[in-house]
C-alpha positions in Angstrom: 226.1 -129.2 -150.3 226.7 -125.7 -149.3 227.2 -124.4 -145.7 223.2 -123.0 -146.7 222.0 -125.9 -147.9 223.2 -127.9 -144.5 221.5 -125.8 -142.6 218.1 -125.6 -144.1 218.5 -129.6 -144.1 218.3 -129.1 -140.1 214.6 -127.4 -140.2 211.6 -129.4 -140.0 209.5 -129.0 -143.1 206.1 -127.7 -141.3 208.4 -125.0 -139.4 208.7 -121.4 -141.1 211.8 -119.7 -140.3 212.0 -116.4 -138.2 211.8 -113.0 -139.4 214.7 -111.3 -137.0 214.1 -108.1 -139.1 212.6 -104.4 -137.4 208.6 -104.8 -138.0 207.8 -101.5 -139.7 205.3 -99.1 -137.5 202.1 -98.5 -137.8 201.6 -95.3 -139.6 198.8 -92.8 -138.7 196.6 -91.1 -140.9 198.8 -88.2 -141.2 201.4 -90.5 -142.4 203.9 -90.3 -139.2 204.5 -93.1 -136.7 202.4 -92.6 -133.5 204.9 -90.4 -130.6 205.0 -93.5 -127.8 207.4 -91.3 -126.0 205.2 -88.6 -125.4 202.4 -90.6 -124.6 204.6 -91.9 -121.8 205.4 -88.3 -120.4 202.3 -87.1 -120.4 201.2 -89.6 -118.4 203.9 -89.0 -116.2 202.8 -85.6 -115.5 199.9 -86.6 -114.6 200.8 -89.1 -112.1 203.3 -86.4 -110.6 200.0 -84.0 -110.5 198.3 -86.1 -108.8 200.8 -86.7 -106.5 201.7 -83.1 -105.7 198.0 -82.8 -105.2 198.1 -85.2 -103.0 201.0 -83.9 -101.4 199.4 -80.5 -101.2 196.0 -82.2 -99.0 198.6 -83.6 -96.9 200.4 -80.7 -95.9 197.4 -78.9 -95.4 195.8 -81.6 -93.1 198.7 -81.7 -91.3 198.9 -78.3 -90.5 195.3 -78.3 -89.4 195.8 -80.7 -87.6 198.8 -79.2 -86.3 197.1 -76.1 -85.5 194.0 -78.1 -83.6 196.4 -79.8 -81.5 198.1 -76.9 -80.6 194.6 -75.2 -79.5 194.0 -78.2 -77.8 196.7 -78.3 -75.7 196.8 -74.6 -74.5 193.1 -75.5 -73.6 194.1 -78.6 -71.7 196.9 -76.7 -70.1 193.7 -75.3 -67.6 191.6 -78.3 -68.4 191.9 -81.9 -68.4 190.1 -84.8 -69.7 187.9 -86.5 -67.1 189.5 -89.6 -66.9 192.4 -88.5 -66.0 191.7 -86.3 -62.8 190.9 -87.6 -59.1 190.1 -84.3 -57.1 189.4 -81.0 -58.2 191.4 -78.3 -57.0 188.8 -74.8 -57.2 191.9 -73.1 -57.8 193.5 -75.0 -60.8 191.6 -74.9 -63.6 193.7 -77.8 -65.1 191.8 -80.2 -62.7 188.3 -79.4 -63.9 186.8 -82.2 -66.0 185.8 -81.0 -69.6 182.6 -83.1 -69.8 181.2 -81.4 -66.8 182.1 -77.7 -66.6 179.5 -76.9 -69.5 176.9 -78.0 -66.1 178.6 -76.0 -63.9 176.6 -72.9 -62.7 179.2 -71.3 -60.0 182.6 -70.8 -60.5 184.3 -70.0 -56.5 188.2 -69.0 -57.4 188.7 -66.4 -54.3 191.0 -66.2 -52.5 193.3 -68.6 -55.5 196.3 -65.9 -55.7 195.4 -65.4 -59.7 197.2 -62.4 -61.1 195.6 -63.2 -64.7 193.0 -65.2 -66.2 193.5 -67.5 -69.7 193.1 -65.6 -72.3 191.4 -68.0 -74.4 187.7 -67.7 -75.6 187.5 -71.5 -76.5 188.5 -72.3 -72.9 185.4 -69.9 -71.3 183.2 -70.7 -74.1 183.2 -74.2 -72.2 181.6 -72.6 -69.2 178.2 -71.9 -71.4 175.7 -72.5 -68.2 178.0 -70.4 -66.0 176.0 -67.9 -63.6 178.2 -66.7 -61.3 182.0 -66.1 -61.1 183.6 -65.3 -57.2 186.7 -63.9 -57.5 187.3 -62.0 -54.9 190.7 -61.8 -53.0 192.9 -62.3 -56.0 195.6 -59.9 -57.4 194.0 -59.3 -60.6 194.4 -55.9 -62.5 192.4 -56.7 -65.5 190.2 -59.9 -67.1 190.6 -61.0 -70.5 188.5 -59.6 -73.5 187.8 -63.6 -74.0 185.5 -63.9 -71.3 183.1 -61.8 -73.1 181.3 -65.3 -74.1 180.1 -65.7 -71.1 176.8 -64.5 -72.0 174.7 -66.5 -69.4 177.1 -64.6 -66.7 175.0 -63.0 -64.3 177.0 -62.1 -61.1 181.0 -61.3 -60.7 182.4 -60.4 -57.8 185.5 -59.2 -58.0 186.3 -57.7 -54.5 189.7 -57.2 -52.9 191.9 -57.2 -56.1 194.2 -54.3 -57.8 192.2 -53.1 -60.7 192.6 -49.4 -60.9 189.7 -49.3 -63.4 186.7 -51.6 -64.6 187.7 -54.5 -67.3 186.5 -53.2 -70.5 185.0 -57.2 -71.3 182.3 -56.2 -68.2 180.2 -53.9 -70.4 180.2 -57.2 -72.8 178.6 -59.1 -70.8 174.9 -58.5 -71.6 173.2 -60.6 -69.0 175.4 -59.6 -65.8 173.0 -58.1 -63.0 175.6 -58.1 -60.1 178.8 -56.9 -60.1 180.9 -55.7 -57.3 184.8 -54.6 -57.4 184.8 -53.6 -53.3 188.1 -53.1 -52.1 190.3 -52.1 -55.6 192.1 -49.6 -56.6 189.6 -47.9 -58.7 190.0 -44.1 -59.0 186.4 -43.1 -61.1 183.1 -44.0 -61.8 182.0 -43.9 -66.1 179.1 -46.3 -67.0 181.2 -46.9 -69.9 182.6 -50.2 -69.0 179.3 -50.9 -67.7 176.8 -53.6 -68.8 174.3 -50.2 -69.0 171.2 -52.3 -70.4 171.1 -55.3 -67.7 173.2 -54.4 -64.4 170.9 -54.0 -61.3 173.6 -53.9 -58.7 176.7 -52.3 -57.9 179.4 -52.9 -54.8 182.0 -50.3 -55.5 182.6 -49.8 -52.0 186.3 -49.3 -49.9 187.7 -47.8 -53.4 189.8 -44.6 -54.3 186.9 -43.5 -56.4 186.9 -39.2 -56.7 184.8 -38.6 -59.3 181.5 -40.1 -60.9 180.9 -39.4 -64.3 177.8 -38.0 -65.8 177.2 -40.9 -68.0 176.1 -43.0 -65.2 173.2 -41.9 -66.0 172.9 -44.5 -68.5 172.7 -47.2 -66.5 169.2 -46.8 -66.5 168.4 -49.9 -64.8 170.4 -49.8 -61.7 168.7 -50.3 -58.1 171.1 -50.4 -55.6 174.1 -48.6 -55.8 177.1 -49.1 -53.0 180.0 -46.3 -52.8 180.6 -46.0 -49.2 184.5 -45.4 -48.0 185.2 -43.3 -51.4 186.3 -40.0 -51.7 183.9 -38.6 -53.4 183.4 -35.0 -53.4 180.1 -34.6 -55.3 177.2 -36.3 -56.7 176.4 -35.8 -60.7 172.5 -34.2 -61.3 172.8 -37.3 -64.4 172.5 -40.1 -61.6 168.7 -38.7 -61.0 168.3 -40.4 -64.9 168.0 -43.5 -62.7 164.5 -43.8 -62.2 164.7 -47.5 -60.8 167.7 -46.5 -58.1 166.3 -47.7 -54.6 169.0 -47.6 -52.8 172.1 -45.4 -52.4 175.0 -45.9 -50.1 177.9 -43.0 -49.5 178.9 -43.3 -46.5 182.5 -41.8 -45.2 183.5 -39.9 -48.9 184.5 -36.2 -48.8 181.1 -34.9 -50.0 181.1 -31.1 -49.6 178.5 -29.9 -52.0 174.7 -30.6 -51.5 173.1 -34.1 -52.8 171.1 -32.8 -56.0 167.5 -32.6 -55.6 166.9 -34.4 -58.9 168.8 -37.3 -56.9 167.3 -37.4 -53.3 164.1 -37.2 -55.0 163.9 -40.4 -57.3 160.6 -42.0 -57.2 162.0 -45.4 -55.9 164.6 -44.0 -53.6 164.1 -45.6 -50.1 167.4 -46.2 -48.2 170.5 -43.8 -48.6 173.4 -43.3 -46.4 175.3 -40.3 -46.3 177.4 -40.3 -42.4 180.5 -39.2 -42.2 181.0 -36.2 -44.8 181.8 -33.0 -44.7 178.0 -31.8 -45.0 177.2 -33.9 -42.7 177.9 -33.5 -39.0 177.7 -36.7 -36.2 176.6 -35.3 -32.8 178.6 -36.4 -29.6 176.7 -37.4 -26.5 178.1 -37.2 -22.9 175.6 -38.7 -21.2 176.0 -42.4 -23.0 179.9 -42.8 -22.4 181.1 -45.8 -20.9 184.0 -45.5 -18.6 186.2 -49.2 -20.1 187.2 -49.9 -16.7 183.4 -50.3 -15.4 183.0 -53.5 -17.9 184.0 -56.9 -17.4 185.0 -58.2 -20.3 184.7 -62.2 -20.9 186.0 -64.5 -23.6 182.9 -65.4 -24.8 182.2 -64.6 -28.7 178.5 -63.8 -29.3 179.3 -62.8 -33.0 182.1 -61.7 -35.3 180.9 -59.4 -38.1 182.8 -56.5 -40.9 182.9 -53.6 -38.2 183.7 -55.9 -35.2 183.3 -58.8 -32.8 180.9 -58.4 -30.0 181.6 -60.2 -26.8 179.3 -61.0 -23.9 180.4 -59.0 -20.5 178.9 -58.1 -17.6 178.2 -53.6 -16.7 176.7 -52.7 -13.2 176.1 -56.5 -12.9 173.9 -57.2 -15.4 174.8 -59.8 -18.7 175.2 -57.3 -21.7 177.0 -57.2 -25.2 180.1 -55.5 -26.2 180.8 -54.5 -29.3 184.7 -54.0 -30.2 185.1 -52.0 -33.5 187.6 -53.4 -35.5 190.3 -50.8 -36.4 189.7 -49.4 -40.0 186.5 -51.6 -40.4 185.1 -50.5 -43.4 181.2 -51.9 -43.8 178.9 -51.3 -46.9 176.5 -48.8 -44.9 179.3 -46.4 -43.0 181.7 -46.4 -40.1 182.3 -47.8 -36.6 182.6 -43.9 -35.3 179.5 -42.5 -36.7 177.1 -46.0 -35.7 178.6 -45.2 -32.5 177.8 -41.7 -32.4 173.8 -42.2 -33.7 174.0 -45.4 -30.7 174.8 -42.6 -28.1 171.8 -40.2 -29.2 168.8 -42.4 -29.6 166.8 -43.6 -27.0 163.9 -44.5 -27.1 162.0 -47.9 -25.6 161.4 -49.5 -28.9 164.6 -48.8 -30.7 167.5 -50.9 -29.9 170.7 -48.7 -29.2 173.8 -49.0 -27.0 173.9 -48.3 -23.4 176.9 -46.9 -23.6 179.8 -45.8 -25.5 183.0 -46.5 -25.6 185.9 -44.2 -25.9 190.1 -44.3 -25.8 192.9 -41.9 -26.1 193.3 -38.2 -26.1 191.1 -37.7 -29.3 188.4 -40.0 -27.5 187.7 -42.0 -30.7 185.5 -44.5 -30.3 186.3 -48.1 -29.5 183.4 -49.8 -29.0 179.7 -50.1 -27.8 178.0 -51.9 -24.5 174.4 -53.0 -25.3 171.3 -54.8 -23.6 171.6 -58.7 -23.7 169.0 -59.8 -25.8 167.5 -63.1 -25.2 164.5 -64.9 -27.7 165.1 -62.1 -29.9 164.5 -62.9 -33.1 164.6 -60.9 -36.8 160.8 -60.3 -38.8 163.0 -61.2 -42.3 165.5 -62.2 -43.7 167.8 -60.0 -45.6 168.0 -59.4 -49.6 169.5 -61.7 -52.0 170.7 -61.6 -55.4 167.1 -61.9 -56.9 165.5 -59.7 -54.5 168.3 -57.3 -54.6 166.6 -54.5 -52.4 163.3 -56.1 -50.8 163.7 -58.4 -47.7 164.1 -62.3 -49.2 160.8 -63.1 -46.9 159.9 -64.1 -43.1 162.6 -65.6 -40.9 161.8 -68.7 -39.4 161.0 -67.6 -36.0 158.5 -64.9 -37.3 156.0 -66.6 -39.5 152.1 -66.6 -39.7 151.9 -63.6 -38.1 147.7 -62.5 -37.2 146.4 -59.5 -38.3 147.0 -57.5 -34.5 150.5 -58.8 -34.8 151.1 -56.6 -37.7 149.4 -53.5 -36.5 151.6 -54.4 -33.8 154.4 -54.5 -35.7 154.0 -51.3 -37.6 152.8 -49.4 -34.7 156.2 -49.8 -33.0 157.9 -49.5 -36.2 156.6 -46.0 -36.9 156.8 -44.9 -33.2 160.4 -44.9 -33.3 160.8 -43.6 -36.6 158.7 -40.4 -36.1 160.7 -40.1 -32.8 164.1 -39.8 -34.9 163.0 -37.8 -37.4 161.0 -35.3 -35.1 163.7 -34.9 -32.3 166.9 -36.2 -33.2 166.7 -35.4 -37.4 168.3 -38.7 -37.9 167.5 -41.1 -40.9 168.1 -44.5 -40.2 169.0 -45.5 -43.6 168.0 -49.3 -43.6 164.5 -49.5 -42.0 164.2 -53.7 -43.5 162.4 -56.2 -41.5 165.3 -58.3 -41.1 166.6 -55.0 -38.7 163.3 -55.5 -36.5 163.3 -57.5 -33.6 160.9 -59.1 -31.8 161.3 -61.1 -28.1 159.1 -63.8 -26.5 156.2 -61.3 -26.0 156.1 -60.1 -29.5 157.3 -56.8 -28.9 158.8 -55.7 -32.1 162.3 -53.2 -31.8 164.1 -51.3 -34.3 168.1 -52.2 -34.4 170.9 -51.7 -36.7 172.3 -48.0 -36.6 174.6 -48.6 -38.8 173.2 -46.7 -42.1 172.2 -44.2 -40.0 173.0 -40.4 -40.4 172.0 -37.0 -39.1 170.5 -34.0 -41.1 169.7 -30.1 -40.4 166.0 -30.2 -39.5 166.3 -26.3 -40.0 166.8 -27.1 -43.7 163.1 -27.7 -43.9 163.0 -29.0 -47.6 165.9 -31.5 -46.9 164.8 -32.3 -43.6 160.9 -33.2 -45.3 163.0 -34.7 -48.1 165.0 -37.6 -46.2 162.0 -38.0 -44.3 159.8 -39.3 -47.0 163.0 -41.2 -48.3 162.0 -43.6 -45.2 158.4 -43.2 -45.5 158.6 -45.2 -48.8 160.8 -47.8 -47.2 158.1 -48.4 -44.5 155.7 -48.4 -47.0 157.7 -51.0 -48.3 157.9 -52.8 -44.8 154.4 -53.1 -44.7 153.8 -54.1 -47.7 156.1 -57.8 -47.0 154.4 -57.7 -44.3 150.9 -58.2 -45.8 151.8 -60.3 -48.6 154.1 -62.8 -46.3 151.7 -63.2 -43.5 148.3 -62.4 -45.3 148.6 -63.0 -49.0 147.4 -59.4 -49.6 148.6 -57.0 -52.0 147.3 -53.3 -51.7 144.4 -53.3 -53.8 143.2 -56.2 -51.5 143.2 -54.1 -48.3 140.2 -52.6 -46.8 139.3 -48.8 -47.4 141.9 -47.0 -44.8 144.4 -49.4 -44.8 144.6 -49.1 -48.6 144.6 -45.4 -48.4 147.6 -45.3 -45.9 149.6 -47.3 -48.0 149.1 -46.0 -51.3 149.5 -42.3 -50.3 153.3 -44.1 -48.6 154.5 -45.9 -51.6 153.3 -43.5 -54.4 156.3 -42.3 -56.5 155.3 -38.5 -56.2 157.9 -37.9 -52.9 156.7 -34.7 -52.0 152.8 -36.3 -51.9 153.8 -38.9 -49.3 152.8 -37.8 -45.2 155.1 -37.7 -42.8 155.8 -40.0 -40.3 153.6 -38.1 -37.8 150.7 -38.0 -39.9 151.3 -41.8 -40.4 151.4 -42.3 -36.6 148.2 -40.7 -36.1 146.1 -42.1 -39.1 147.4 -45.8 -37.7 146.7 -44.7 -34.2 143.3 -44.3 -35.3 142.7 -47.4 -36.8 143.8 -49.3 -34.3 141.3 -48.0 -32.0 138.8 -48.7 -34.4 139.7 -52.2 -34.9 140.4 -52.1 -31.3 136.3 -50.7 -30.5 134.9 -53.5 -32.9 137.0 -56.1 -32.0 135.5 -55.0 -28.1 132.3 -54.8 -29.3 132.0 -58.2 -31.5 133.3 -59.4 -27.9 130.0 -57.9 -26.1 127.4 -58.9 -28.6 129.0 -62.9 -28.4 128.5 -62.9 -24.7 125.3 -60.8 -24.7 124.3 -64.0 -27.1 125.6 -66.7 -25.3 123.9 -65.2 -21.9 120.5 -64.9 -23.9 120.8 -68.7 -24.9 121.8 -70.2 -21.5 118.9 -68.0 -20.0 116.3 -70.4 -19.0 112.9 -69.6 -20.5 110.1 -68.3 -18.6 106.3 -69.9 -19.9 103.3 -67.6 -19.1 
């Protein structure tokens, strides 16, 4: 038996033996074996495809998510989450609480040492219910374009900084009505930084301001308009474009040149003040000086205001209030020396003025003021606010429900004194509100607050008649709170004369208006009047109640 032989002998007969030979392939239609190799690489580009695609989405959602983080911490540099602050410090903006500022409504950072503001609009988009920003007494010299989203904005102050110009972002912010950058460094006056189709009021006072640009005459809805303590030399015929200006303050500038006509004679124009410029002349008075020496002085603070602290001290031994200017006091309506000097001229019994004056040194400047004592005096209204922005914010406490006499009263008194300034002294007071009328325990009203005040050439008969009716339209406007706070009565409620006396006050034609005289004498009038029926109602109630207690005679 051969070696082959044995070994198939080994085998089980139902077993087959195995076929260790190369199966041939499967061949395709075309005749060629099918390429498993690249089969195999094209499915491996496609899994590295997909993987650089993948890699790609990655890198990109990293880097936004980068970039978000990034955003998100320069915004939480100046804001942190609420869970993770305790107190809020007004000046740090880091410790405001991001959940809440979008209810905030005020923003107060004076007086926070700020030299700049984040220049991020995400960060003041935040601040979407904001109304006001104070930021006075900072060292800022600009604000950042981003804060132009803060379209609810209505009132910025931005007093005592170092901006020699206005922030370009404010004529961006379309809803801001008050704006006031007192106290800067600012050198001109263009409306073109201005917010020209919603700004009402403007502070610009205690600036370096020389020159106002014709274009203000844009801001075509502007009311009240402060530039006292400038040095301007002359008023632009463009800023009688603003038909809705009220009021007008430029005080102590270097105004040579007449105020143009077009100007002095807007319809609304009320209160102005124009004391201490070159045109403009403050008289001295002798007779009112108040040797220092004669007064003692006492410790005693009565009241601390811009222009100075007034004290309580005795003269010729009677209680009476000193008034100490405050060196350099710079107020919105003009300066210590020229209230002092209007003080000294008027006298009259229902204006309040001072005593006396007080002078010092070889050039006599004035120092202060000595005046009457007041006791139970109390103010008709309170002053204007930011929605009221030139009219009186309405009765103070101590003067409400007045009667019907108490405002003929009022007005009598009111118009007394002011023909008497116009007449004799040609002096405009500058800020006839109720909240400058006094009234003590009898109900005497008094005229106060000299401060506005100024003196004109009554030999310039046009300009003279012109600052006259100025006022006339701001007691027209005196009345008028009158009758709607104490009587619910608008004009076209009054009765015949009354109405009359008003309208022909208020009406926007200036030259039309009387003159204070004229007013005097046609409210004279009807006082009487009232006076006579009120007299004779009187008669016929007791000729009535005589006939009904008479005892009846029968025949």
């Amino acid at each position: 038996m051969s070696d082959g032989d044995e070994t198939s002998c080994l085998l089980h007969e139902d077993e087959r033996p195995i076929d260790i030979r190369r199966r041939p392939l499967k061949l395709t239609q075309m005749g060629s074996p099918p390429p498993r190799l690249k089969k195999d690489v094209v499915q491996l580009k496609t899994v590295l495809q997909w993987a650089k695609a993948i890699a790609i989405c990655l890198a990109f959602l990293s880097g936004f998510l980068t970039f978000a983080w990034h955003r998100r911490q320069r915004s939480t540099e100046f804001l942190a989450e609420s869970a993770a602050f305790t107190i809020v410090d007004k000046c740090d903006l880091r410790t405001y609480p991001l959940k809440h500022v979008g209810e905030l409504t005020e923003l107060n950072l004076s007086g926070c040492e700020h030299t700049n503001l984040p220049a991020d609009s995400e960060f003041w988009s935040r601040f979407s219910s904001l109304k006001k920003i104070d930021l006075n007494n900072n060292s800022l010299t600009d604000l950042p374009e981003e804060m132009a989203v803060l379209s609810s904005l209505e009132i910025l102050f931005l007093s005592e900084n170092v901006m020699e110009s206005i922030p370009t972002v404010i004529s961006k912010l379309s809803n801001l009505r008050v704006l006031s950058l007192r106290g800067n460094l600012l050198k001109d006056l263009s409306a073109t930084n201005l917010p020209t189709s919603s700004l009402v009021w403007l502070i610009l006072t205690n600036n370096r301001i020389r020159q106002i640009h014709s274009n203000i005459g844009e801001a075509r809805l502007l009311r009240k308009l402060m530039l006292s303590h400038n040095r301007i030399e002359s008023v632009p015929t463009e800023l009688g474009k603003c038909k809705e200006l009220e009021l007008v303050r430029l005080a102590d500038n270097n105004i040579n040149k007449s105020i143009p006509r077009e100007v002095l004679s807007l319809p609304k124009l009320a209160w102005i003040s124009l004391s201490g410029n070159p045109i403009f002349v403050t008289p001295q008075s002798v007779e009112k000086v108040i040797n220092e020496s004669e007064i003692q002085m006492t410790p005693k603070i009565l009241g601390n205001g811009a222009s100075g602290t007034v004290y309580q001290a005795k003269y010729q031994d009677k209680d009476v209030a000193v008034k100490i200017f405050k060196e350099g006091s710079k107020g919105s309506d003009g300066n210590a020396a020229d209230e002092a000097g209007i003080n000294a001229l008027v006298d009259h019994s229902l204006a309040i003025s001072a005593i006396g004056i007080i002078k010092e040194g070889k050039d006599e400047a004035y120092k202060g003021m000595v005046m009457t004592l007041l006791s139970d005096a109390f103010p008709l209204g309170k002053a204007p606010n930011f929605d009221t922005v030139t009219r009186d914010e309405g009765p103070s406490p101590h003067s409400t429900n007045l009667t019907e006499d108490q405002i003929l009263s009022v007005m009598w008194n009111i118009v007394s004194v002011l023909n008497y300034i116009h007449s004799s002294l040609g002096v405009s007071h500058g800020d006839i509100y109720l909240h400058n009328v006094l009234r003590d325990d009898l109900f005497t009203a008094r005229l106060s607050d000299w401060g506005a005040s100024f003196v004109y050439d009554r030999r310039h008969i046009e300009l003279a008649g012109m600052f006259e009716r100025i006022e006339v339209l701001a007691f027209g406007r005196l009345v008028q709170d009158l009758l709607d706070w104490h009587l619910g009565m608008a004009m076209q409620d009054l009765p015949g004369p009354m109405k009359e006396l008003l309208a022909s006050a208020i009406q926007p034609d200036q030259a039309s208006r009387p003159g204070f005289r004229v007013i005097k004498d046609t409210l004279g009038g009807m006082i009487w009047e009232r006076h006579l029926t009120l007299r004779q109602m009187e008669l016929e109630t007791e000729r009535r109640r005589r006939a009904e207690s008479s005892p009846v005679v029968l025949t």
